[in-house]
C-alpha positions in Angstrom: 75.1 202.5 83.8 74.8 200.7 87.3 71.4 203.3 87.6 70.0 201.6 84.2 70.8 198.4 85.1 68.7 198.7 88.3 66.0 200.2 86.5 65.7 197.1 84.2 66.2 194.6 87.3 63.3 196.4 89.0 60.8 196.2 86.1 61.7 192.5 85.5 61.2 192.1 89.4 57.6 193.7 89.2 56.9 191.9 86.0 57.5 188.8 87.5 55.2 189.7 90.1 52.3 187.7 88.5 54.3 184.3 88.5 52.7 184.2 91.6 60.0 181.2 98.7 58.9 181.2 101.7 59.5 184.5 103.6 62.4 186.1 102.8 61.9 186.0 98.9 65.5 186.2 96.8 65.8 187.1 93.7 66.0 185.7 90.9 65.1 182.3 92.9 65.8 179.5 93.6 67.2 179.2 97.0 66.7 176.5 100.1 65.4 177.8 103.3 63.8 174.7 105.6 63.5 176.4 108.5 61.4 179.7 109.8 61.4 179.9 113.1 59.4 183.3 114.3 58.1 185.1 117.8 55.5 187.6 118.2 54.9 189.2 121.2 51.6 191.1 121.7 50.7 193.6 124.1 48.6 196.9 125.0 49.7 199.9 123.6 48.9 203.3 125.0 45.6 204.0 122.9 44.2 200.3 124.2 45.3 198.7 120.9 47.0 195.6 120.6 50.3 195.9 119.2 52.6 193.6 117.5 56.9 192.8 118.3 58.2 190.4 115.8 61.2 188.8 114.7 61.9 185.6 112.7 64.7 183.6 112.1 65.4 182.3 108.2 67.6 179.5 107.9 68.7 179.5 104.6 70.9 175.9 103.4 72.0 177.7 100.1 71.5 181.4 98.9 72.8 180.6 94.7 75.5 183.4 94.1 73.5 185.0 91.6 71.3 186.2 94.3 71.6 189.6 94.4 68.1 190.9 96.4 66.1 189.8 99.2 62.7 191.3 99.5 60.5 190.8 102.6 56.5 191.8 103.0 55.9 194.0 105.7 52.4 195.1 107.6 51.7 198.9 106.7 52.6 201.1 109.3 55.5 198.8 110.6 58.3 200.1 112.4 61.0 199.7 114.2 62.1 197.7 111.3 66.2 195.8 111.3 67.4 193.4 109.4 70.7 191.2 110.6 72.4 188.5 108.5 74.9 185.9 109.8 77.3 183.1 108.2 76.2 179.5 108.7 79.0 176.6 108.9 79.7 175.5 105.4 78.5 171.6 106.4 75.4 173.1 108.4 72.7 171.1 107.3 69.1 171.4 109.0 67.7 168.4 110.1 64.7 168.0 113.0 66.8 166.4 115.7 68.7 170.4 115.9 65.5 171.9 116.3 65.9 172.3 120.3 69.1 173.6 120.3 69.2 175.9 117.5 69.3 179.0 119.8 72.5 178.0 120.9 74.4 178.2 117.9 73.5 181.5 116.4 75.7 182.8 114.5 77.5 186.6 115.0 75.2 188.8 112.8 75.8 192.2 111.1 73.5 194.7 110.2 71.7 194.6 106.5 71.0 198.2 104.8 67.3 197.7 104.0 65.0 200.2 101.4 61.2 200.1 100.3 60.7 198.9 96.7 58.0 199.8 94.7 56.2 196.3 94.7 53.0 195.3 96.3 52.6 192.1 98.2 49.4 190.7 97.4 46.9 189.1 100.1 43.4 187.8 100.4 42.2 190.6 103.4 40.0 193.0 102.4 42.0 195.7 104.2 45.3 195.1 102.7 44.7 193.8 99.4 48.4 195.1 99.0 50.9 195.6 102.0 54.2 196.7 101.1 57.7 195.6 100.6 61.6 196.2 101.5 64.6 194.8 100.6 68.5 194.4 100.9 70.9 194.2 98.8 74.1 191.4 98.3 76.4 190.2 99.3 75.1 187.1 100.9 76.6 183.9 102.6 75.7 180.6 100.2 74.8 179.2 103.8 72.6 181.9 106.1 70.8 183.2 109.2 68.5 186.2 108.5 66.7 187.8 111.5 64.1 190.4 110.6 62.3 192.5 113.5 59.4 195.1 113.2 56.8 196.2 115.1 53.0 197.3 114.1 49.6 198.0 115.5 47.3 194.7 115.0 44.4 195.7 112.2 40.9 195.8 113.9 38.0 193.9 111.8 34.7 194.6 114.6 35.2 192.9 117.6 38.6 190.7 116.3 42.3 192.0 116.1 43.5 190.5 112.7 46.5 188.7 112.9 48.4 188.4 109.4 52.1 187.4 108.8 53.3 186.5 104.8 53.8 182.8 105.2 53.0 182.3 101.3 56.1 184.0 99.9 56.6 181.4 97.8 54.1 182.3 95.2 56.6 184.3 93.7 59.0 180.7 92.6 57.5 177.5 92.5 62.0 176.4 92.7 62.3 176.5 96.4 63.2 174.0 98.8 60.8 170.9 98.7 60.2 170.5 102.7 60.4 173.5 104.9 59.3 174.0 108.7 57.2 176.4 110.1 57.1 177.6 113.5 55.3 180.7 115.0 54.8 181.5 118.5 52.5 184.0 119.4 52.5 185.4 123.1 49.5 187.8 124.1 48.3 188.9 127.4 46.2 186.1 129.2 42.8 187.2 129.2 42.8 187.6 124.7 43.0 183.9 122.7 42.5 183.4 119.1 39.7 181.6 118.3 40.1 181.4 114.1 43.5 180.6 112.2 43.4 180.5 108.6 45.9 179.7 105.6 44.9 182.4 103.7 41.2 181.1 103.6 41.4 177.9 104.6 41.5 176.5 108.6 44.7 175.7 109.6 44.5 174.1 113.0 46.3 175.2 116.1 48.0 175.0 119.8 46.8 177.2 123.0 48.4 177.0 126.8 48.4 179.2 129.3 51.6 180.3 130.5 51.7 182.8 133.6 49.5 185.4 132.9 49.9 184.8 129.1 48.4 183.0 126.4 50.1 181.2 124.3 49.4 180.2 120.6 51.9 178.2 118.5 51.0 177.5 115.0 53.0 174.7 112.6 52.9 174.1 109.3 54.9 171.6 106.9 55.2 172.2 103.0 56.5 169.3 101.1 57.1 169.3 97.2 56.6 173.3 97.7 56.8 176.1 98.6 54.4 177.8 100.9 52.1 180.0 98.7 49.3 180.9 101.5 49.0 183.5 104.4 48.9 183.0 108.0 45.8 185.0 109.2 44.6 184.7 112.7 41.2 186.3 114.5 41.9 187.5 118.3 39.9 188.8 120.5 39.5 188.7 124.5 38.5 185.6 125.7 39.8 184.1 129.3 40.6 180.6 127.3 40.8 178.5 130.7 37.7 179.8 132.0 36.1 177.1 129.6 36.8 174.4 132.1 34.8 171.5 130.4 36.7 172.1 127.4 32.9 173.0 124.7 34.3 176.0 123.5 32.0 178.9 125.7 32.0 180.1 129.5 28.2 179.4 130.5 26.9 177.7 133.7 28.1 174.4 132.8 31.9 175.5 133.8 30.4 176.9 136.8 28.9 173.5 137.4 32.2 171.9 136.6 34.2 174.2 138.9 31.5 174.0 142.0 31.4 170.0 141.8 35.4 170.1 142.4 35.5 172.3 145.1 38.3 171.7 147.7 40.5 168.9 145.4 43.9 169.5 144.7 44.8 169.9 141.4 48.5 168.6 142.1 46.9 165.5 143.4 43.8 165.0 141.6 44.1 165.0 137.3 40.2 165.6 137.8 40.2 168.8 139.6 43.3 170.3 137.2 41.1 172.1 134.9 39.2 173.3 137.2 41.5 175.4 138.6 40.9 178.4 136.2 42.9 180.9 138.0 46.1 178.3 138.2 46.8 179.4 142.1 46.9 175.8 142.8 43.7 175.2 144.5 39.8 174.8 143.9 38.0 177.2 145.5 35.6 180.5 145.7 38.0 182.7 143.7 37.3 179.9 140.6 34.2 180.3 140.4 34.3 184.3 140.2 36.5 183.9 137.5 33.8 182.0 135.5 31.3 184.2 136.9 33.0 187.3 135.1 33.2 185.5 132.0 30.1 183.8 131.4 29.1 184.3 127.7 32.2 184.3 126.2 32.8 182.1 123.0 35.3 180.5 121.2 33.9 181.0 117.6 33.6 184.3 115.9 30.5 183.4 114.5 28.2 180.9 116.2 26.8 179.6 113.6 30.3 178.5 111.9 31.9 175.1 113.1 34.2 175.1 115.4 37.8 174.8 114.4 40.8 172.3 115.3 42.8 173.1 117.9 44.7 171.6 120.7 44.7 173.2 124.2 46.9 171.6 126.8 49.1 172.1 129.8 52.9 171.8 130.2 53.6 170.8 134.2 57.1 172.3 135.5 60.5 169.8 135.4 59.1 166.9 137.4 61.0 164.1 137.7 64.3 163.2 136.6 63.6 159.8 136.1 61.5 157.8 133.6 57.7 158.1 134.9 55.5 155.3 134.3 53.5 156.3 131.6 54.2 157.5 127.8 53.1 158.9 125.2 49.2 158.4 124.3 46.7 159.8 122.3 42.7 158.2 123.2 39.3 159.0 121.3 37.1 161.2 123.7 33.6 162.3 121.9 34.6 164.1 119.0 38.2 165.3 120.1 41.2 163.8 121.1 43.2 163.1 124.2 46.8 163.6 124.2 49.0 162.9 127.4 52.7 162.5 127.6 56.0 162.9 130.1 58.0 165.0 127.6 61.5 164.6 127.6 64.0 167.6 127.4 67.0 169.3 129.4 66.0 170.7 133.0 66.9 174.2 131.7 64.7 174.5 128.9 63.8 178.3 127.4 59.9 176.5 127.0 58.5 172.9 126.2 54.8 173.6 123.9 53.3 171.5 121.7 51.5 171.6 118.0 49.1 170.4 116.2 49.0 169.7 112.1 45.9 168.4 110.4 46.4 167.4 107.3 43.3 165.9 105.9 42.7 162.5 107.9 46.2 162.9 108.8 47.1 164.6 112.7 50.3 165.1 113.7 51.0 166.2 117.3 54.7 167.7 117.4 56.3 168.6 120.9 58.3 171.9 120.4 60.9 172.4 123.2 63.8 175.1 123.1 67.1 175.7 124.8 70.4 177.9 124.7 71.9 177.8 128.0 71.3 174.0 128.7 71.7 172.2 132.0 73.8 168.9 132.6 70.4 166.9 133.4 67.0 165.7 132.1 63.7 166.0 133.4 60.2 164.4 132.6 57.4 167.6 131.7 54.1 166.1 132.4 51.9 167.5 129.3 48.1 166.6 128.5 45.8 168.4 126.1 42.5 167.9 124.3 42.5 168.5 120.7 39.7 168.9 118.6 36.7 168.9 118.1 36.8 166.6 114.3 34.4 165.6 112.1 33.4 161.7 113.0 35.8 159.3 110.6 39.6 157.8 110.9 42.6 159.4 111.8 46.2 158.8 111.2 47.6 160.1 114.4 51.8 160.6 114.8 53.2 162.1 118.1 56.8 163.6 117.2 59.0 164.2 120.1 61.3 167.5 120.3 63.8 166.0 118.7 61.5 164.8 115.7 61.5 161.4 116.1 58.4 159.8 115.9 57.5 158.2 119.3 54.0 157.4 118.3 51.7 155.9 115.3 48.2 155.1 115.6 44.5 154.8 114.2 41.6 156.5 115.9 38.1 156.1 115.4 36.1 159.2 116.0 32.5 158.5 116.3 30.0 161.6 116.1 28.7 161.4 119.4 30.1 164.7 121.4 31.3 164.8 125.0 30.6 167.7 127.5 32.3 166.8 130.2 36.2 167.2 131.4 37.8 163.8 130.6 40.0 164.5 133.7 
């Protein structure tokens, strides 16, 4: 009887499947989950490749108790594949100001006995019209913490690695929580950027440091009165992003120009001569220009002639000060792109303190993302300044978020259409 009964819940399950969550998907819906908070780590496997270590965090504020499956798209190929569940407080409530210190409060997990299912997930690549799908079964806490990991080999299209992770779960149920939060971090070896994100097929702008000897890309997006129902798909491919020291989206002879009239400043001293110190050793010299030298030619865009997309590159200074610095949070009109500048302000023992960038229509949002779990008893000032852009000429709504999620900045900028090839610094 119990077989038949899964039979019949497995046929209404791939029925359903055209009703076209977020990511876990339970079933039947509806269920709350504001928050996805995700890593990726890429490296270099043996054969060359780039390959993929994931794991996200699901924070679920109610899971109905007719819930009695969670399925969960996976990249073909995947493995290494676990899934953990833990028991959120029965008042835990997710609001933006616990953003930062979420790490420290994770809850003791157990292990989840997951199974394929014999259901498709549908996407818009080419490659992978149809990647498949797991599960688990019940029981599950009303409140919840699931961590899924996996790993995979990135899918090659030419000369780009093709990131894709299944954002748009919520295709499946238009019932799910009205507001939710995405965040995904994706740490790559330094010399490889991305150059395109897309939402499905639509540009999604993004956020690019440098961090070490690794690149950095953090991606945010926000879905109110919805789910989200579109993919997160993301073109890499080598590309030394700081070697673009004037900040026009290619490595050509006007870096080198850059680089050469800034020879012998100090970087620490002199917010001029700070991006052009490509090899971040502290100094503007000889080795600088070699670096730019090895990398003329090198693009941004996968296609030259497509536009450019929105994205914010900056820099993150270590803890400086522990006491208010003079200046605050700011956002200026340079060319076509935008300035951003700020003395963040976050524990001296942070995990990492990023930023991100959502454009949403005439709208920009500029969010500071910083992280903790073993917190210090003090409070430093991170110097931070970026250039985002480039945008079409017009008005824009600009808010600057601080980690915490209050909103420490509202403006309107004019952005005329005349572009800017110089360093603003």
């Amino acid at each position: 009887m119990k077989a038949a009964k899964w039979i019949f819940a497995l046929a209404v399950v791939l029925a359903a499947a055209s009703l076209a969550g977020a990511n876990p998907i339970p079933w039947p819906p509806p269920a709350s989950m504001p928050l996805e908070d995700m890593y990726s780590i890429l490296s270099v496997n043996d054969c060359g490749r780039l390959t993929e270590t994931f794991y996200g965090d699901y924070y679920f504020s109610k899971i109905p108790p007719d819930v009695y499956l969670m399925k969960y798209p996976l990249p073909p190929d995947t493995s290494g594949i676990s899934v953990v569940m833990g028991k959120l407080p029965e008042a835990w409530q997710f609001v933006p100001s616990m953003l930062p210190y979420i790490h420290e409060s994770i809850p003791d997990c157990f292990a989840k006995d997951w199974f394929y299912i014999r259901e498709l997930y549908p996407t818009v690549l080419p490659e992978w019209p149809g990647i498949p799908m797991i599960a688990w079964h019940e029981p599950f806490s009303e409140k919840a913490l699931l961590r899924v990991k996996y790993q995979h080999d990135l899918l090659m299209r030419g000369r780009d690695y093709v990131y894709f992770y299944a954002l748009g779960t919520g295709k499946y149920s238009p019932t799910y929580q009205k507001e939710a939060i995405s965040f995904l971090d994706i740490t790559m070896p330094g010399h490889y950027n991305m150059h395109r994100l897309y939402l499905d097929k639509t540009p999604h702008a993004f956020a690019v440091t440098t961090e070490g000897k690794k690149t950095v890309v953090s991606i945010y997006a926000a879905a109110q009165f919805g789910p989200f129902t579109k993919d997160i798909i993301g073109l890499i491919r080598p590309w030394l992003v700081c070697s673009d020291a004037n900040h026009d989206d290619k490595t050509d002879l006007l870096d080198l120009i850059y680089v050469r009239n800034m020879l012998g400043r100090n970087p620490a001293s002199d917010e001029a001569a700070a991006d052009a110190d490509v090899n971040g050793d502290g100094r503007v010299d000889i080795r600088d220009l070699i670096l730019i030298r090895n990398h003329l030619g090198e693009r941004a865009e996968a296609v030259a002639a497509e536009p450019p997309q929105i994205r914010l590159r900056y820099n993150v200074k270590h803890c400086g000060s522990t006491t208010p610095p003079p200046i605050g949070p700011n956002v200026l009109a340079w060319g076509n792109k935008m300035v951003v500048t700020d003395a963040i302000r976050f524990n001296c023992c942070a995990e990492y303190v990023r930023m991100t960038i959502l454009v949403d229509g005439n709208r920009v949002i500029f969010r500071e993302k910083a992280m903790e779990s073993a917190p210090c008893d003090c409070i430093c000032y991170y110097a931070m300044r970026g250039i985002a852009g480039p945008f079409a000429p017009g008005t824009y709504h600009v808010e600057f978020v601080d980690p915490h999620g209050v909103t420490i900045l509202e403006k309107d900028i004019v952005l005329p259409s005349a572009a800017i090839s110089v360093s603003p610094w």
